[in-house]
C-alpha positions in Angstrom: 6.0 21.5 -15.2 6.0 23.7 -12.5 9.4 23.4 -10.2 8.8 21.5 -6.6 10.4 22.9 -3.9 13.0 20.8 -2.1 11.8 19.2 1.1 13.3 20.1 4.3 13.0 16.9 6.9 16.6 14.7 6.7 17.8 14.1 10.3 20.8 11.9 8.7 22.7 11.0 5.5 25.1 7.7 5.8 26.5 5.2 3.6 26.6 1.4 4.4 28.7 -0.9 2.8 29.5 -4.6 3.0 33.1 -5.3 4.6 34.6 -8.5 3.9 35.4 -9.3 7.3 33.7 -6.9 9.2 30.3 -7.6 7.3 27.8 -4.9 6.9 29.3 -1.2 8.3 28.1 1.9 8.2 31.1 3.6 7.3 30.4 7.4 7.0 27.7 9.3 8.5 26.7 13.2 8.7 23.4 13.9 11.3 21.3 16.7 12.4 22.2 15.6 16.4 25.1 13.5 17.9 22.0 11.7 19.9 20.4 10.2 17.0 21.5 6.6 16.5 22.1 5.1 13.3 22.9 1.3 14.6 22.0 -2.0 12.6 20.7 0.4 9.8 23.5 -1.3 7.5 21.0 -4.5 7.5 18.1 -2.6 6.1 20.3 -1.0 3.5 22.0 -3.9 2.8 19.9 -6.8 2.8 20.5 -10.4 1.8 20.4 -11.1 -2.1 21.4 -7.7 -3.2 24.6 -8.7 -4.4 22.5 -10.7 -7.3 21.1 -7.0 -8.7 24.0 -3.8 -10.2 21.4 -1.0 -8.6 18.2 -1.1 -6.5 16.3 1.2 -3.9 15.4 0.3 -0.4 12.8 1.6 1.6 12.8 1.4 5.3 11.9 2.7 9.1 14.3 3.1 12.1 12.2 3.6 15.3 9.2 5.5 13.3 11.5 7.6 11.4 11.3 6.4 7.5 14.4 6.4 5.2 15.7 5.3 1.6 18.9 4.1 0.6 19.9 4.1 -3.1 21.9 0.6 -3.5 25.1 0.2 -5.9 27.4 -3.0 -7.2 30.8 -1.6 -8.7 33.2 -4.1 -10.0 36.6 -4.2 -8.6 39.7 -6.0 -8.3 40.4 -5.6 -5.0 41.6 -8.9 -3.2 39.0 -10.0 -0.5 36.2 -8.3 -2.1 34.8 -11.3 -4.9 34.9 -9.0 -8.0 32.2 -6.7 -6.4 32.1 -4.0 -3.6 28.8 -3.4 -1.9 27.4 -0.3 -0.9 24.1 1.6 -0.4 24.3 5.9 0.7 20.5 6.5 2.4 18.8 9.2 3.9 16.9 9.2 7.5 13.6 11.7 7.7 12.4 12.9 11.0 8.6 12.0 12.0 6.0 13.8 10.8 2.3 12.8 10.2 3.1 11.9 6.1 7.0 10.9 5.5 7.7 10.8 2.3 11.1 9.1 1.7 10.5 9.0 -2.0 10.7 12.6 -2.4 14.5 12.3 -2.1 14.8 9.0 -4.1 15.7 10.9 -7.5 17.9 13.3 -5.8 20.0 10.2 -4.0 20.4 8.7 -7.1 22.1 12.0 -9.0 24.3 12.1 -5.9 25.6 8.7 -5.4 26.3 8.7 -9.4 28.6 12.2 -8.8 30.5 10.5 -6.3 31.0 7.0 -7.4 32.0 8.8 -10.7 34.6 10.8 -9.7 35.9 8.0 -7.8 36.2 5.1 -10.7 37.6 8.5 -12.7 40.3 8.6 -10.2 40.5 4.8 -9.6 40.1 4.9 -6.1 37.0 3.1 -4.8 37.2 4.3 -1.1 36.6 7.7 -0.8 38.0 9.9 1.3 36.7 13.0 3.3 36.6 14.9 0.9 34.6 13.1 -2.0 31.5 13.1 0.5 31.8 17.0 0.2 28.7 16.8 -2.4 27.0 14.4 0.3 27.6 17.2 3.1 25.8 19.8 0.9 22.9 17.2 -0.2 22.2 17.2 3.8 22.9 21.5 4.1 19.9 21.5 1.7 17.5 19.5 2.7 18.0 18.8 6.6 15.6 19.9 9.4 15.3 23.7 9.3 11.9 24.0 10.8 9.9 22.2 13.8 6.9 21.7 11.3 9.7 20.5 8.8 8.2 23.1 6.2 5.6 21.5 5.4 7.0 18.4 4.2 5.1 16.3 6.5 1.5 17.5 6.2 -1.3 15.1 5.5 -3.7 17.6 3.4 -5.9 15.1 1.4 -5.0 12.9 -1.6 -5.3 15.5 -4.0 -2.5 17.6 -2.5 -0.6 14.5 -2.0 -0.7 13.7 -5.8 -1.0 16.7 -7.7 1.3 19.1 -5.6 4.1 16.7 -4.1 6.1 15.3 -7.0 3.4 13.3 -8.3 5.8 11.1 -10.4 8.0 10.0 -7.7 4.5 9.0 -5.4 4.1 5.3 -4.4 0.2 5.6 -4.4 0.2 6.3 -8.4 1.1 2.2 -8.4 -1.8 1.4 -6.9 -3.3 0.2 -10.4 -0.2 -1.9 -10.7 -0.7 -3.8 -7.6 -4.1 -4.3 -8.0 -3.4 -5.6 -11.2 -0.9 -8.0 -9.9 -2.6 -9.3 -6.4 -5.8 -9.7 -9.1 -9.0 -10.3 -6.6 -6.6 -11.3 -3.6 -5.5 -7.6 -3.3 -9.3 -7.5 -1.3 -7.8 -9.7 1.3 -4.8 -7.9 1.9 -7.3 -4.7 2.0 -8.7 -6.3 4.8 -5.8 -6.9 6.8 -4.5 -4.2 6.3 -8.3 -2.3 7.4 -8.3 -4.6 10.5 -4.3 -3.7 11.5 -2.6 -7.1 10.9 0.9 -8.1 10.7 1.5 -8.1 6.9 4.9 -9.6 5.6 5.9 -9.4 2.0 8.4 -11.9 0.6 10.5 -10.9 -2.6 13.5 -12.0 -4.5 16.0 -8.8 -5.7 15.4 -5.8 -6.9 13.5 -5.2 -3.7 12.3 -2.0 -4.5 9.0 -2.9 -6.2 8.2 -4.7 -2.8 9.1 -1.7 -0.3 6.6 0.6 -2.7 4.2 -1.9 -2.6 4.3 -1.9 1.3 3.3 2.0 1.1 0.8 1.8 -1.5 -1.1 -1.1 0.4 -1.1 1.2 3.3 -2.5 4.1 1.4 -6.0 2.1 0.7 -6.7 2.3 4.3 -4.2 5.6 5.3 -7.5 8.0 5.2 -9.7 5.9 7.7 -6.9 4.7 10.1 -5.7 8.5 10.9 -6.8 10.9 13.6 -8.4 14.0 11.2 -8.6 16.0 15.1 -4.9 15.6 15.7 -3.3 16.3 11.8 -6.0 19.3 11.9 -6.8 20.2 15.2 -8.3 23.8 13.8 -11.0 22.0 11.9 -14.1 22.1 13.4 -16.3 19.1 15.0 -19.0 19.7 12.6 -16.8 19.5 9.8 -14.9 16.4 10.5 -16.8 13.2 9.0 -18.5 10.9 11.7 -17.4 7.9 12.3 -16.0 5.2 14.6 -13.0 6.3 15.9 -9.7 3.9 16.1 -7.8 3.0 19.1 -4.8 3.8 17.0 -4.7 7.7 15.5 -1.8 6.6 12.7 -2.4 4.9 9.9 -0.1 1.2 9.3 3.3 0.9 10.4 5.1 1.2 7.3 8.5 -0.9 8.4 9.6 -1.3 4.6 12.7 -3.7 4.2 13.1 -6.0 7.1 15.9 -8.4 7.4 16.6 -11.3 10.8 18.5 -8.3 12.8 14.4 -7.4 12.7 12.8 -10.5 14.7 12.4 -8.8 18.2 11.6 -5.8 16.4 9.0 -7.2 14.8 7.5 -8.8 18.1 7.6 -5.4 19.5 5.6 -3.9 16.7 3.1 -5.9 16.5 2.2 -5.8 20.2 1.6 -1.9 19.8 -2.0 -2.9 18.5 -0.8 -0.5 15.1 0.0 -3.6 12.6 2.7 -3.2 10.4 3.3 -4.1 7.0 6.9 -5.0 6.0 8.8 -6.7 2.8 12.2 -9.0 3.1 14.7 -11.5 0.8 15.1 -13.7 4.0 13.0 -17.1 3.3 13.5 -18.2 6.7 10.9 -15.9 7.5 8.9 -19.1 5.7 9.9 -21.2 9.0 8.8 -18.6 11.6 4.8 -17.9 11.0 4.4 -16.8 14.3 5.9 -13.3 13.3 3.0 -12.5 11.2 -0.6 -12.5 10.4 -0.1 -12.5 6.3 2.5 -13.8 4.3 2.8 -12.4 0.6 5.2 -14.6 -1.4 5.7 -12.3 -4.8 8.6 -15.2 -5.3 5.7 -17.1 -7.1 5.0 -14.5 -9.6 6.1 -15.4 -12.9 7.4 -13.2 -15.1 4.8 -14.0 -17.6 2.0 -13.2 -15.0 1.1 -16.5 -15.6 0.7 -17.0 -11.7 0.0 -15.1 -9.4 1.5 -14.2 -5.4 0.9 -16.6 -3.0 -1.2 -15.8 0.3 -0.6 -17.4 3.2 -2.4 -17.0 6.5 -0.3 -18.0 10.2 -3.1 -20.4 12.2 -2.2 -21.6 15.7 -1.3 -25.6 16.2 -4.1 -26.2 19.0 -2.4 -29.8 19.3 1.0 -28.8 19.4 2.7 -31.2 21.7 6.1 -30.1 22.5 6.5 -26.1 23.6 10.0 -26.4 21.8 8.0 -27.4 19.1 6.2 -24.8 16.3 2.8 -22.7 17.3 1.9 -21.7 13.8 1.4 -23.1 10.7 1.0 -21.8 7.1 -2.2 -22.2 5.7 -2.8 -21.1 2.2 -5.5 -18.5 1.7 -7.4 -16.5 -1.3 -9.9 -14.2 -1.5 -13.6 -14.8 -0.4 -17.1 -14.6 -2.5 -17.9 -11.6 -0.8 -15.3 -9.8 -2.3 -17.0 -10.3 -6.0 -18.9 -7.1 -5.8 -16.4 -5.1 -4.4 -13.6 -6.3 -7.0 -16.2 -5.8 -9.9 -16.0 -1.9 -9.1 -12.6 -2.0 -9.7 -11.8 -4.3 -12.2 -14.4 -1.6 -13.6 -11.9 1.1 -13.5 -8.8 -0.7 -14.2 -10.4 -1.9 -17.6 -11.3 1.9 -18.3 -7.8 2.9 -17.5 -6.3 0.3 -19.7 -9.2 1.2 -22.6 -7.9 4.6 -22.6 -4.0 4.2 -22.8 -3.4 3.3 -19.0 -1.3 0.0 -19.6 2.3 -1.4 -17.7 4.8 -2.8 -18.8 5.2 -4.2 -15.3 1.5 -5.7 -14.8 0.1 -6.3 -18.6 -0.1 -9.4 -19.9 2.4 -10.7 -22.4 1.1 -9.7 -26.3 3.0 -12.5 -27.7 0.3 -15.2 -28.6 2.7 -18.1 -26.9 1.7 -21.3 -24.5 1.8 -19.0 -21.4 0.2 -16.4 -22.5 -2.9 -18.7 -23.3 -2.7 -19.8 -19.5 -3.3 -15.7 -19.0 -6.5 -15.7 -20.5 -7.5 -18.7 -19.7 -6.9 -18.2 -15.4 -9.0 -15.0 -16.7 -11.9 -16.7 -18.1 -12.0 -19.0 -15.4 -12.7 -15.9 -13.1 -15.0 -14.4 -15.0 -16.6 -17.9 -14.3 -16.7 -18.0 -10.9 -17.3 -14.3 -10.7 -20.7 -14.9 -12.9 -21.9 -18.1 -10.4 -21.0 -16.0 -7.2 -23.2 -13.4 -7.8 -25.9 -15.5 -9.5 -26.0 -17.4 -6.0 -26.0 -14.3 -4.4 -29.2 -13.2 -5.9 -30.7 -16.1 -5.4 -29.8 -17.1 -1.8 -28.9 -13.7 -0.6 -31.4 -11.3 -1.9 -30.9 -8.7 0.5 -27.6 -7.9 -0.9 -29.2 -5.3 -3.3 -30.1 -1.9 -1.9 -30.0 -2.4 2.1 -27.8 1.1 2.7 -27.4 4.7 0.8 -23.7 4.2 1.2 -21.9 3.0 -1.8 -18.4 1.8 -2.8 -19.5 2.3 -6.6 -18.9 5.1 -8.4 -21.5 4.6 -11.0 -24.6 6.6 -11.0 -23.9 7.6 -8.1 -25.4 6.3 -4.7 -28.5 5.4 -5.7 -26.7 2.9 -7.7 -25.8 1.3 -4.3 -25.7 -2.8 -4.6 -25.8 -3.2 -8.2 -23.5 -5.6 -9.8 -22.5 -5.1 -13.3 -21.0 -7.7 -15.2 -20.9 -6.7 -18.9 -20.7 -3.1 -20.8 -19.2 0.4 -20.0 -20.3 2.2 -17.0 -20.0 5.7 -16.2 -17.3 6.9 -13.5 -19.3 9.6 -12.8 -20.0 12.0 -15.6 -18.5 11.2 -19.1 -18.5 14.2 -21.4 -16.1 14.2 -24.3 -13.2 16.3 -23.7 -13.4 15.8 -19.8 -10.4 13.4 -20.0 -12.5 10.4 -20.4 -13.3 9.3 -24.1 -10.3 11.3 -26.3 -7.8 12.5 -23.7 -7.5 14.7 -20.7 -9.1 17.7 -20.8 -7.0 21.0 -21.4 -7.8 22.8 -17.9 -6.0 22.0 -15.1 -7.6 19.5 -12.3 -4.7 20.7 -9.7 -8.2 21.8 -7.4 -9.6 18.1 -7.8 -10.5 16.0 -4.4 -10.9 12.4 -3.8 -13.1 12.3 -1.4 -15.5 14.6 0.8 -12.9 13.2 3.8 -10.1 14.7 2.5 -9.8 17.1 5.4 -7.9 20.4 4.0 -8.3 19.5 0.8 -10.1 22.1 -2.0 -13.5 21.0 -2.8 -14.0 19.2 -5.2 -15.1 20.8 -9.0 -17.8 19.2 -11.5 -14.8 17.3 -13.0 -14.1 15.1 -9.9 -11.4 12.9 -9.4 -13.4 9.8 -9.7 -13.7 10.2 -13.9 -11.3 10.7 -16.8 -8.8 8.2 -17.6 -5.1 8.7 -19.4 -2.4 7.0 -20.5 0.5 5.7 -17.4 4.4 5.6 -17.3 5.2 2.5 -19.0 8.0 1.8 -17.3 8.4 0.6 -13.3 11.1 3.5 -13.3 10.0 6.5 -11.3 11.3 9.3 -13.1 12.7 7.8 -16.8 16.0 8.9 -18.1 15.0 10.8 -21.3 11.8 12.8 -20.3 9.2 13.0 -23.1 7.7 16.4 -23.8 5.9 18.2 -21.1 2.3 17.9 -22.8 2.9 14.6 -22.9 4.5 13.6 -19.7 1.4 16.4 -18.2 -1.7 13.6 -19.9 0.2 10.4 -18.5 0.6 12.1 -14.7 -2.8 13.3 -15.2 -5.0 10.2 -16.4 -2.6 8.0 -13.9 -3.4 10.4 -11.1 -7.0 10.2 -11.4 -7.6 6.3 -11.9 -5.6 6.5 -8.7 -8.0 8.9 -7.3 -11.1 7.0 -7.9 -9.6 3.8 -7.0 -9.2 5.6 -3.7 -12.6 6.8 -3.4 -13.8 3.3 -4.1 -12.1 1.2 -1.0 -12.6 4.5 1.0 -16.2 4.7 0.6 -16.6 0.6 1.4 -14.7 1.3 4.3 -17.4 4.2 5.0 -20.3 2.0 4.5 -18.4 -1.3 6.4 -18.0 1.0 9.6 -21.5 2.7 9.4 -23.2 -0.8 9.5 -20.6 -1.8 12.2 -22.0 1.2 14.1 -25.5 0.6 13.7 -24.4 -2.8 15.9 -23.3 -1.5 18.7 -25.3 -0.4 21.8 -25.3 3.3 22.0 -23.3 5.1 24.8 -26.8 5.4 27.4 -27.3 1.7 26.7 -27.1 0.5 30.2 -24.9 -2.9 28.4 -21.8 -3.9 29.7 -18.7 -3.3 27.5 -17.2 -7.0 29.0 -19.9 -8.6 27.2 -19.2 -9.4 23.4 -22.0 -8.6 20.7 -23.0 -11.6 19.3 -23.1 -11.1 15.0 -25.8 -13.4 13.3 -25.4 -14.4 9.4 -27.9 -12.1 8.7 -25.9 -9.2 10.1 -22.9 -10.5 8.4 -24.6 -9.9 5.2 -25.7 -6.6 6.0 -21.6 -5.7 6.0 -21.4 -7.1 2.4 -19.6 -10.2 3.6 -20.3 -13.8 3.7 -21.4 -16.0 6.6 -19.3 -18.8 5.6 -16.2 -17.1 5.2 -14.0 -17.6 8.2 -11.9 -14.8 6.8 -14.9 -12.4 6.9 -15.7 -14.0 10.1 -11.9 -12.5 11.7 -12.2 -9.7 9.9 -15.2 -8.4 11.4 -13.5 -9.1 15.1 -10.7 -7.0 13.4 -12.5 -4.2 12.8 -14.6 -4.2 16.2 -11.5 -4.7 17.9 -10.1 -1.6 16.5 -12.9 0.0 16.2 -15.9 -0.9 18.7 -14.3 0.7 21.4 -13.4 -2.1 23.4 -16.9 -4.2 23.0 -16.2 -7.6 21.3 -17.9 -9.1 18.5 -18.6 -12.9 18.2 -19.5 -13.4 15.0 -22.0 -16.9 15.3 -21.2 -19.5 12.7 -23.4 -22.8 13.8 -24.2 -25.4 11.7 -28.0 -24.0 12.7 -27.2 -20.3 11.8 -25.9 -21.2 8.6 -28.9 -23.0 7.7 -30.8 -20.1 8.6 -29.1 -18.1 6.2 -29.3 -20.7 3.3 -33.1 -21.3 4.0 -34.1 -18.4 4.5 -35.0 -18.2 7.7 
């Protein structure tokens, strides 16, 4: 495998550890400028529950500027510290259009190794000045060189962003994994994230898994939500893809760990209009709904799989009585019969991936034929259920479903394949030739030129062999780069067939967003309309189904406001929802 170069964007290296009187300290530091401030970044490096876990990596942001921390439990004797002493050495990034924190992850974790081992070598567990001397030339390496940091913050199209950039150490290549964990209510938390909520993600230690899933869920939405014009302001008009543009030009705030130092924080974040999407160990979080939109509790996730995270969406108390009192409740939420269609596509690809080698230890059911694992496949027959008398009612209630656009979210056939729904057998990806990565294996070229999709500004276009077909085998393991490597052929096929399921699960929720926003175009009065902007667009059922959504979902319902609200230009949509429009819809009329 072809060496990557080091990245060049750390603005700061610092190590936190946990006093026992003085609590959580950041107790050395080295920075690119004496102006940058560092303060309450001990919280996100050291956050409650980690003393539960020997080793664990933390994600987070300090005022738009990303970091990760590589967290450490050493046992000692030292009076005062209970058995244990607590520490965590991070790096800062400066901003740029793509940080990626996780490029330095494997590097941290050599580093902090070296010097914790010289010091239990020496049996002294404070170092001095002198054992951060391998710190210091960490930072020489990889700080700030360049204003355009070298390059190590360019947004150039998935492809790059997988095939070029470390494509082992990438979030995104877990995006199977979460799908297969949220199961169909990964859609919902597709569509808050698509309409800029406030997404907060409660876990129990190691938090790691949590903080990647924060950046993969904001990679399904990352190539709508950014401003093409201002990460390539050379391209030309005719080249960028039309479409509605955003209020915001950056995708998600990415906040990664949170702990309660984070409250006003939080408030301030989400008033930005951005949304945010965070993880935390603090349950109290539980008590305070106001804070958030969507509350992910992966605390319910067994490890058996035999449950599944909890969804919970924060509703106003329109009674509320006292002001001292609470203005939100918890209300529990999953996803919607709308989202059948779209979850059939990729369950499609997810059971192609895992037919061709592409399981998890992390997300695949348990292959010991046991009590629990029957609840597995039964909670899966019971879906396949409901997924059978959703769409059946669809067809019969809803006929217009089928065919009513030339976009497509399926990658089947291609587009004219549009609004069909496919519940049994094998369907293409694209084009399935043996030897092409699909049936046997990956194919022997290279696919380093592949694209995900035609908006992947800056990326090379894309070759026969697209990167919506050919399925491998994955890492099996939730470690990001494993501590024996197998052989290079081999390791080549796993980071190949992983990278393109990724890829076409990319193209699939990017192309739905596509057609979502073309039909919420088609809505709106066009610019020489002589309508006022103060005056909201009222939505019928009918034009609810035209979106792909259903009229009796009060979650489609918001989420439609979402999307005109980020992306109508300031014109408001009312989406109508009277007992006389729904008949309408029901009876056909």
């Amino acid at each position: 495998m072809a060496k990557v170069d080091v990245p060049q964007d750390l603005v700061a290296v610092f190590h936190a550890s946990f006093h026992p009187t003085k609590g959580n300290v950041i107790d050395w530091c080295i920075k690119a400028s004496d102006e940058l401030s560092l303060e309450n970044l001990e919280f996100s490096a050291l956050p409650s529950g980690l003393h539960l876990v020997d080793e664990d990596v933390v994600y987070f942001d300090k005022d738009g500027q990303h970091g990760v921390c590589v967290f450490r439990r050493r046992k000692t004797t030292e009076h005062g510290q209970r058995g244990f002493r607590l520490s965590s050495l991070g790096v800062l990034l400066a901003k740029s259009d793509r940080p990626r924190p996780w490029r330095h992850t494997s590097a941290l974790k050599n580093l902090i190794t070296i010097i914790y081992s010289k010091l239990e070598f020496s049996g002294i567990l404070e170092p001095t000045e002198e054992d951060w001397e391998p710190a210091k030339q960490f930072f020489e390496e990889r700080k700030v060189k360049r204003a355009d940091l070298g390059g190590a913050g360019v947004w150039d199209g998935w492809s790059h962003d997988l095939y070029s950039l470390d494509p082992l150490l990438n979030p995104t290549l877990h995006l199977t994994h979460l799908l297969r964990i949220l199961g169909p209510s990964s859609l919902t938390l597709y569509k808050h994230v698509l309409g800029r909520r406030r997404i907060l993600i409660l876990t129990l230690p190691p938090v790691e898994a949590a903080c990647v899933l924060c950046h993969v869920a904001a990679d399904l939405c990352f190539e709508e939500q950014v401003d093409y014009t201002s990460l390539h302001p050379g391209s030309s008009p005719d080249v960028l893809p039309r479409r509605l543009k955003g209020k915001s030009r950056q995708g998600i705030s990415v906040l990664g760990m949170v702990t309660l130092n984070d409250l006003d924080r939080l408030v301030q974040e989400g008033q930005t209009g951005r949304g945010w999407i965070a993880c935390t160990t603090d349950a109290i979080y539980l008590e305070k709904p106001s804070c958030y939109d969507l509350l992910i509790n992966l605390t319910t996730l067994s490890p058996n799989k035999s449950t599944r995270p909890t969804f919970h969406v924060s509703k106003p108390i329109l009674d509320a009585t006292s002001s001292r009192g609470p203005t939100h409740r918890l209300s529990t939420i999953r996803f919607a019969w709308s989202d059948v269609r779209l979850w059939n596509e990729v369950d499609r690809l997810l059971q192609l991936d895992a037919e061709n080698g592409g399981s998890h230890t992390c997300c695949a059911p348990p292959t010991t034929a046991d009590a629990k694992s029957k609840l597995v496949t039964t909670w899966t027959d019971a879906w396949r259920v409901y997924e059978d008398v959703c769409i059946m009612c669809a067809g019969l209630w809803m006929g217009s479903w089928r065919n009513n656009s030339v976009m497509s979210y399926s990658s089947a056939n291609g587009s004219g394949n549009w609004g069909s729904v496919r519940l049994e057998g094998d369907d293409d990806l694209t084009m399935r030739t043996v030897g092409a990565g699909i049936e046997g294996g990956p194919s022997a070229q290279p696919k380093k030129s592949s694209a995900m999709s035609t908006k992947s500004v800056g990326s090379p276009p894309a070759t026969p062999r697209s990167s919506r077909h050919g399925k491998g085998r994955q890492e099996p393991s939730n470690n990001f780069v494993p501590e024996t490597s197998p052989p290079e052929d081999t390791t080549c096929d796993r980071s190949d067939g992983q990278t393109l399921t990724t890829l076409a699960l990319l193209q699939t929720f990017h192309a739905h967003t596509c057609f979502q926003l073309s039909q919420l175009e088609a809505l709106l009065p066009s610019q020489s309309s002589s309508s006022s902007s103060s005056e909201p667009i009222y939505l019928s059922p009918k034009d609810v189904l035209s979106f792909e959504l259903g009229p009796w979902s009060s979650l489609d319902a918001r989420y439609l406001e979402w999307l005109a609200e980020e992306y109508a230009g300031g014109q408001r949509v009312v989406v109508r929802r009277g007992w006389r429009d729904m008949l309408g819809v029901l009876f056909g009329y």
